[in-house]
N, C-alpha and C positions, 0 to 999 in steps of 0.2 A: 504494500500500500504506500501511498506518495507518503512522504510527512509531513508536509501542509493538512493532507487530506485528516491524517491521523492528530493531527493538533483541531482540527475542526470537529472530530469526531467527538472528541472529548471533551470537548469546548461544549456542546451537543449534551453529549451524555452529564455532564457536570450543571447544566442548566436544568435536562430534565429532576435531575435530583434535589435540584435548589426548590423546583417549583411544588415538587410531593413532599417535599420533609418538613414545614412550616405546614402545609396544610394537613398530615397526618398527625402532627402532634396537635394543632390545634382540635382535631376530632374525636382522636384519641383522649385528648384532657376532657373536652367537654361530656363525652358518653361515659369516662368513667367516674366522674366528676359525680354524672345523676345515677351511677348502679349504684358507688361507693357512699351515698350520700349518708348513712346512719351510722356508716362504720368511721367517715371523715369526721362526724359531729361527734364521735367517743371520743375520739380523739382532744378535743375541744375544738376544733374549725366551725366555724361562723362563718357563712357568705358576705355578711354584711361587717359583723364586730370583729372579727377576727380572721379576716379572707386570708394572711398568708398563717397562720398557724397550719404546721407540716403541708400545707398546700403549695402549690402542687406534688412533692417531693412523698408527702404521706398516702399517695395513692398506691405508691408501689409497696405498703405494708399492706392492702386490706385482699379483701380475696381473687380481688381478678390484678391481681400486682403483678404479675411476669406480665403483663400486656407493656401496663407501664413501664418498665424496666426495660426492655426489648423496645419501645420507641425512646427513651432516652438515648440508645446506644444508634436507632437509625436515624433517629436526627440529629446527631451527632457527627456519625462520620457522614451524612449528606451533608452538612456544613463544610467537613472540611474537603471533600471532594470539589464540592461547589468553592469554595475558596481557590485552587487553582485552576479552576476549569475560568473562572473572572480573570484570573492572573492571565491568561491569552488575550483576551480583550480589554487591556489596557495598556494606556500608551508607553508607559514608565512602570518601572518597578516600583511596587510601594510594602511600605512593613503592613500597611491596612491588610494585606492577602495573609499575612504573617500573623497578624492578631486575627482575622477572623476564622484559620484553622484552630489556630490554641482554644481559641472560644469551639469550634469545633468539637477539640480532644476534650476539654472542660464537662461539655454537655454529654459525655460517654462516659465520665466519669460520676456523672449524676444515677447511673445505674446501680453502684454500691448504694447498699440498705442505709437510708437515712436513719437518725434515732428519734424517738416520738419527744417531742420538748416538754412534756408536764408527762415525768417519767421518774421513778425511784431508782431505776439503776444506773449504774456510770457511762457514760460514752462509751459506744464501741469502737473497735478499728473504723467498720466500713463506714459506722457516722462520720466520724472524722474526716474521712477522704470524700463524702459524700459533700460534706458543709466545704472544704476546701474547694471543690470542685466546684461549688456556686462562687465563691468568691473570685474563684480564677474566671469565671465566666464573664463574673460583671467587669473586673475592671484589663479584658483582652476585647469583649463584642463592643461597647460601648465605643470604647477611643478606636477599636478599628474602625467604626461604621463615620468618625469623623474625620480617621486620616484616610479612607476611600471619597470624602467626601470633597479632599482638598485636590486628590488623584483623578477625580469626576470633569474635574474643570480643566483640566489639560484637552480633553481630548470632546469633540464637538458631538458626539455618539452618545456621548454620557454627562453631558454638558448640564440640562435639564437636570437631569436628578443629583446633582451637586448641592445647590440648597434645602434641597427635601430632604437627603441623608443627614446634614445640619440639625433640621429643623426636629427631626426623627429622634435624635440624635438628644438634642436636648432638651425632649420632653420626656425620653425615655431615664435619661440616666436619674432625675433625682426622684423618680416614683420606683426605679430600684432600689431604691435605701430607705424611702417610707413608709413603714410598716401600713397598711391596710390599701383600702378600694381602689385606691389609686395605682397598684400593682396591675390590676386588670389592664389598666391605661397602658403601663409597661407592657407586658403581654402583647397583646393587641397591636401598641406598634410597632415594636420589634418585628411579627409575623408579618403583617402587611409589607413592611418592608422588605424584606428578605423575596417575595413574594416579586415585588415590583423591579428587585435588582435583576432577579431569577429571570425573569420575562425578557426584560432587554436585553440580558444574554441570550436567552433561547434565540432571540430574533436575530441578535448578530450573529449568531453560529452559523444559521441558514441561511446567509446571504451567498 
């Protein structure tokens, strides 16, 4: 096969991945969201008072958990797939393709058992690597999604979505560090995002 042909193909295959892996976790969260919903509330989770207590992270304790767990780890590596499948179509090198794998490996490491937070026993390992593993998420996806945003503007393809990944960018980061409803917000536009970059690639890949 040419290797043009094969850097297109990939290019290709790394968009379709970008465009199902935000939209299966978003489906997945939400269906297991309403099976798990009495076993989320033992927990102490509140949709409204308490929307992040183990949420999302405690769904992979209650009885349909290996659902959860198994899409932690594909939207995960579809992140980081999708990460350099971007890296083809862009004009310059940038560390954003660099932070948005890490955030990638981060969200497969969300697959280790979280520990329940109103709990009598001590941390486990896997909680430990579980909470680490958010922490490396927020602060690798965030500033990636602002230094792709600076990488946006070089090049006239992706010129458009340079102040949106911004804008994305800074309504996201500080509803990740504030406990309650406003997480949603987080959520929400992260996916949509991810979603919108996903598509631009798909289209330049097919050109």
């Amino acid at each position: 096969m040419n290797p043009l042909n094969e850097k297109y193909s990939f290019a290709r295959l790394a968009a379709l991945f970008g465009l199902l892996g935000p939209g299966l976790f978003g489906f997945v969260l939400a269906s297991l969201t309403c099976a798990e919903y009495n076993f989320m509330r033992s927990l102490g989770w509140d949709p409204i008072r308490a929307p992040t207590l183990d949420w999302p992270s405690g769904l992979a304790l209650g009885p349909f958990g290996r659902i959860m767990t198994v899409t932690f780890l594909f939207s995960g590596a579809s992140l980081f797939v999708f990460a350099f499948g971007l890296r083809q179509k862009l004009p310059t090198r940038s560390c954003g393709i660099v932070l948005l794998a890490l955030a990638g490996f981060a969200m497969m490491g969300l697959a280790f058992s979280t520990d329940p937070t109103l709990r009598t026993s001590p941390a486990t390992w896997h909680g430990r690597l579980h909470d680490l593993s958010f922490v490396l998420l927020g602060i690798t996806l965030m500033p990636g999604m602002l230094v792709l945003g600076a990488t946006f503007r070089r090049d006239p393809r992706w010129t458009d979505l340079s102040a949106y990944s911004f804008a994305t960018a800074s309504l996201a980061l500080p509803t990740f560090f504030i406990k309650g409803a406003s997480f949603y917000v987080f959520l929400v536009a992260i996916l949509i995002w991810y979603e919108v970059i996903a598509f631009r690639l798909w289209r330049l890949s097919n050109k």
